[in-house]
NUZAKE-241282 format. One line per field, with one value per residue (C-alpha): residue number from 0; residue in one letter; chain; x, y, z. Coordinates in nm, 4 decimals, always signed. Each point is the difference from the previous one (the first is absolute). Layout:
residues N
num (NUM_...)
residu (A_...)
chaine (A_...)
u (X_...)
v (Y_...)
w (Z_...)
end
This chain:
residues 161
num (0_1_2_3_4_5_6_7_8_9_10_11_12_13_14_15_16_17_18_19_20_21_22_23_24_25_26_27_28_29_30_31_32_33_34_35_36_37_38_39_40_41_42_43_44_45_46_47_48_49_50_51_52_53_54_55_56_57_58_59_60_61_62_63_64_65_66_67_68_69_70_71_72_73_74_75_76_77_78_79_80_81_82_83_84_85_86_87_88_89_90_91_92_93_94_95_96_97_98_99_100_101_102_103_104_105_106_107_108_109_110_111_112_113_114_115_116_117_118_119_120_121_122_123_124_125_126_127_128_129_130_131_132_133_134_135_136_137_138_139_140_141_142_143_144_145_146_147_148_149_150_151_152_153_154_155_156_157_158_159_160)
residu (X_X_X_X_X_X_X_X_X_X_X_X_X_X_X_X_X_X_X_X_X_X_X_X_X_X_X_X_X_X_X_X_X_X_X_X_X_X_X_X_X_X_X_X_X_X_X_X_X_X_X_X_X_X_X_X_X_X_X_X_X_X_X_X_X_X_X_X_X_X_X_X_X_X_X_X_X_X_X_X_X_X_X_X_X_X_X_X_X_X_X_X_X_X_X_X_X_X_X_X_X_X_X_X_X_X_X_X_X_X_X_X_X_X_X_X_X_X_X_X_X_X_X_X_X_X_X_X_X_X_X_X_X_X_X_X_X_X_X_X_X_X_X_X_X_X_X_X_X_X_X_X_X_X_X_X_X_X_X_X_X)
chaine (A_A_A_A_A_A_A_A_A_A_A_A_A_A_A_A_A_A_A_A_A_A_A_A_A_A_A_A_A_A_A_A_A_A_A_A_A_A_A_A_A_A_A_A_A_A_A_A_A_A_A_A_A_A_A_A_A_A_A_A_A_A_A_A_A_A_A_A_A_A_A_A_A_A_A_A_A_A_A_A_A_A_A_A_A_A_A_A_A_A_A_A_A_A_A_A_A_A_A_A_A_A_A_A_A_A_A_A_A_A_A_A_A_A_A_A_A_A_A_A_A_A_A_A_A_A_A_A_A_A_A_A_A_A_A_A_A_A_A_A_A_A_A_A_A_A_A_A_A_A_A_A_A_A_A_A_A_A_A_A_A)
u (+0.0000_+0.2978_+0.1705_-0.3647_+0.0185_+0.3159_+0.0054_-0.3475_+0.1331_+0.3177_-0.2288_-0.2131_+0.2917_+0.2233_-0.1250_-0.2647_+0.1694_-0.1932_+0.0181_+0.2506_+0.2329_-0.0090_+0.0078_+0.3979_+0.1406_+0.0340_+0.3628_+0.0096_+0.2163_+0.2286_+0.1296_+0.1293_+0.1941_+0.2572_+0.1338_-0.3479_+0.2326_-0.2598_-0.3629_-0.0125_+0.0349_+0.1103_+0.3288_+0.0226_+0.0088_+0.2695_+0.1923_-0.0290_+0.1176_+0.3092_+0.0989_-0.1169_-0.1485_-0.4102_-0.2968_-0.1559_-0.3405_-0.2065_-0.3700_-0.1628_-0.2319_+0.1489_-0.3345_-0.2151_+0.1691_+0.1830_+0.1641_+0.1822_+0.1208_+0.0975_+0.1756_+0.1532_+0.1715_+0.0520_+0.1708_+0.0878_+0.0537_+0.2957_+0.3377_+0.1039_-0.2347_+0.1001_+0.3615_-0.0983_-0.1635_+0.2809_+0.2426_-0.3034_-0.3577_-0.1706_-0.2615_-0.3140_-0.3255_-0.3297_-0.2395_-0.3751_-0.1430_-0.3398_-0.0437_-0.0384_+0.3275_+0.1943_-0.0126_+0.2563_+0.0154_-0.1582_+0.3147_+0.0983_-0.3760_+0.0290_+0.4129_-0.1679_-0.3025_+0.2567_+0.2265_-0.3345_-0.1252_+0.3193_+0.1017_-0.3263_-0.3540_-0.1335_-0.0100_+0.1937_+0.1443_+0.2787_+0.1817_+0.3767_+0.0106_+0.3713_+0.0733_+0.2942_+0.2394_-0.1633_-0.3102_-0.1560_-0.1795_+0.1282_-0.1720_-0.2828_-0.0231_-0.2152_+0.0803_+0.3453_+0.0156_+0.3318_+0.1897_+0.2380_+0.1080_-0.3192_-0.0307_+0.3497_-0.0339_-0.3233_+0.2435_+0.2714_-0.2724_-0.0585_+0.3165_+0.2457_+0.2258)
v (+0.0000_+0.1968_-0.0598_+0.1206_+0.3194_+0.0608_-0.0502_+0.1661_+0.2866_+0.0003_-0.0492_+0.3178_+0.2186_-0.1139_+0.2772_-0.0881_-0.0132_+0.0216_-0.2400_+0.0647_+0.0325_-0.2912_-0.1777_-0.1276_+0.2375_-0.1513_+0.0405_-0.1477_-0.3647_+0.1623_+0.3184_-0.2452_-0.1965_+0.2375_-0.2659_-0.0161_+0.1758_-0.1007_+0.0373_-0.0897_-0.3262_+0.0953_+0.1416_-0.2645_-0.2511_+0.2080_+0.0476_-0.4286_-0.0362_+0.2022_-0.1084_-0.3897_+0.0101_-0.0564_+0.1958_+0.0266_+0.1524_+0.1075_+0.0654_+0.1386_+0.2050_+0.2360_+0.1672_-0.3051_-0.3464_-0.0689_-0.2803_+0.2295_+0.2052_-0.2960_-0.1614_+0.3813_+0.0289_-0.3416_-0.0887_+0.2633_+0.3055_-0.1868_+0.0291_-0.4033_+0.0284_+0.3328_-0.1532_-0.3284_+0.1840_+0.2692_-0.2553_-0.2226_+0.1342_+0.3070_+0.0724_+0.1568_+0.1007_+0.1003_+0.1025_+0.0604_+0.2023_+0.0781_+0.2984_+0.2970_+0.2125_-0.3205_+0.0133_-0.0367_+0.2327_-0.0950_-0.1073_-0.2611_-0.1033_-0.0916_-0.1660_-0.1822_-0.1314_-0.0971_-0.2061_-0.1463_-0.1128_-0.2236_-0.0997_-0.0039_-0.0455_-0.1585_+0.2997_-0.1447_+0.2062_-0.0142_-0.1917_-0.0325_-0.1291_-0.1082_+0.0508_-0.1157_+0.2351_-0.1918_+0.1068_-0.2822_-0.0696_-0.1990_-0.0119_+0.2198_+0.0148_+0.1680_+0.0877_-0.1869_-0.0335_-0.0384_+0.3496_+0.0693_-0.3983_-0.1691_+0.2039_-0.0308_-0.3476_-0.0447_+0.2078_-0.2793_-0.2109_+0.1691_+0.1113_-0.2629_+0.2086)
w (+0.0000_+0.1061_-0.3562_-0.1758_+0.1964_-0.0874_-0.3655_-0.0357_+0.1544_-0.2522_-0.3161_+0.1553_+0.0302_-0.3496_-0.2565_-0.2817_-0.3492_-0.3145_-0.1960_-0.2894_+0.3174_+0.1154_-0.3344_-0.0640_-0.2908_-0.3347_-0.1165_-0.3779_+0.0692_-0.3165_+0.2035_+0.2872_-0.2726_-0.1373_-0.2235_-0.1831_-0.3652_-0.2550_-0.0442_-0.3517_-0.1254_-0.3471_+0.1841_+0.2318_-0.2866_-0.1554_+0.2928_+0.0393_-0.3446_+0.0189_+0.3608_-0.0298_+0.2563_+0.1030_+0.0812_+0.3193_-0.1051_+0.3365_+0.0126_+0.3120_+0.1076_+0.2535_+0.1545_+0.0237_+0.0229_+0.3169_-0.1722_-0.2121_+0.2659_+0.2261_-0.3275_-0.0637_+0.4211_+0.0409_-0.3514_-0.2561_+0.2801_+0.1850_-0.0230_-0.0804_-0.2699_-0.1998_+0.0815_-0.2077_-0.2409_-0.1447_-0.1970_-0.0411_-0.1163_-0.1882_+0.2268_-0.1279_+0.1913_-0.0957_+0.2558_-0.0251_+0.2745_+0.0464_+0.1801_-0.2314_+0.1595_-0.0623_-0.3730_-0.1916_-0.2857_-0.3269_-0.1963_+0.3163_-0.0627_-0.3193_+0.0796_+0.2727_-0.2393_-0.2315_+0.2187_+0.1645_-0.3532_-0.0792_+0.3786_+0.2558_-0.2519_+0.3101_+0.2205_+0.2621_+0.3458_+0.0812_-0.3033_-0.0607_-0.3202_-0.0883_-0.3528_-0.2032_-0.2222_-0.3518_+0.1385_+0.1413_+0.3104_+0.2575_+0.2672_+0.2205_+0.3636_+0.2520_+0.3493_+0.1244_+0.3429_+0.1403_-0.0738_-0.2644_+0.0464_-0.0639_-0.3583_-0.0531_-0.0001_-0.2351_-0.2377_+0.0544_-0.1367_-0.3201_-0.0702_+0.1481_+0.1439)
end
């Protein structure tokens, strides 16, 4: 009764927020990635050609789909990860928020409708797809749990190395 009384009495005296305040803030998964360099797959695939080496082709949606977001901290955010990735991948990411003030401009629209076309026709958040320099796909994955290791190793699966 004691414990009631008390935390009554704390809920009674902690200020009332409105609600957009006590909402978390949507940060867009892509600005807490720095190594995100492409968001068009027509440059991406370039960039694979002329460095051998294959696409990582991310699709999220950064205001809506916790999955993304977890896959975004957890994964593609951390150090061991953007470490693997330098000598290794071209990284690309398309992200499809839904709130109005998260659009991306029109010619991103129309990059990310592109790259969704050939990669993602499904619709499917999050998707890495891994892509190889001739073009082809190798393999698509949603969420990875275990870090930078877990999706490191599904891309020792695809790529054997």
């Amino acid at each position: 009764m004691l414990l009631r009384v008390a935390l009554l009495g704390a809920l009674a005296a902690a200020p009332l927020l409105p609600a957009a305040a006590q909402t978390a803030p949507t940060t867009a998964p892509a600005k807490l990635v720095a190594n995100w360099g492409l968001n068009d797959l027509a440059a991406a695939q370039a960039q694979a050609k002329a460095t051998n080496r294959p696409i990582v082709a991310v699709f999220s949606g950064s205001d809506w789909c916790a999955p993304c977001v977890k896959y975004e901290r957890e994964v593609f955010a951390q150090p061991a990860f953007v470490a693997y990735a330098k000598d290794r991948l071209v990284l690309a990411h398309f992200d499809y928020p839904q709130k109005p003030q998260n659009q991306p401009a029109p010619a991103q629209l129309k990059r990310n409708e592109a790259a969704k076309a050939q990669l993602n026709r499904e619709g499917e958040f999050p998707l890495a797809v891994v892509v190889a320099p001739d073009g082809k796909i190798l393999g698509k994955i949603g969420y990875v749990s275990g870090g930078p290791a877990g999706f490191e190793a599904y891309l020792k699966t695809l790529l054997g190395k």
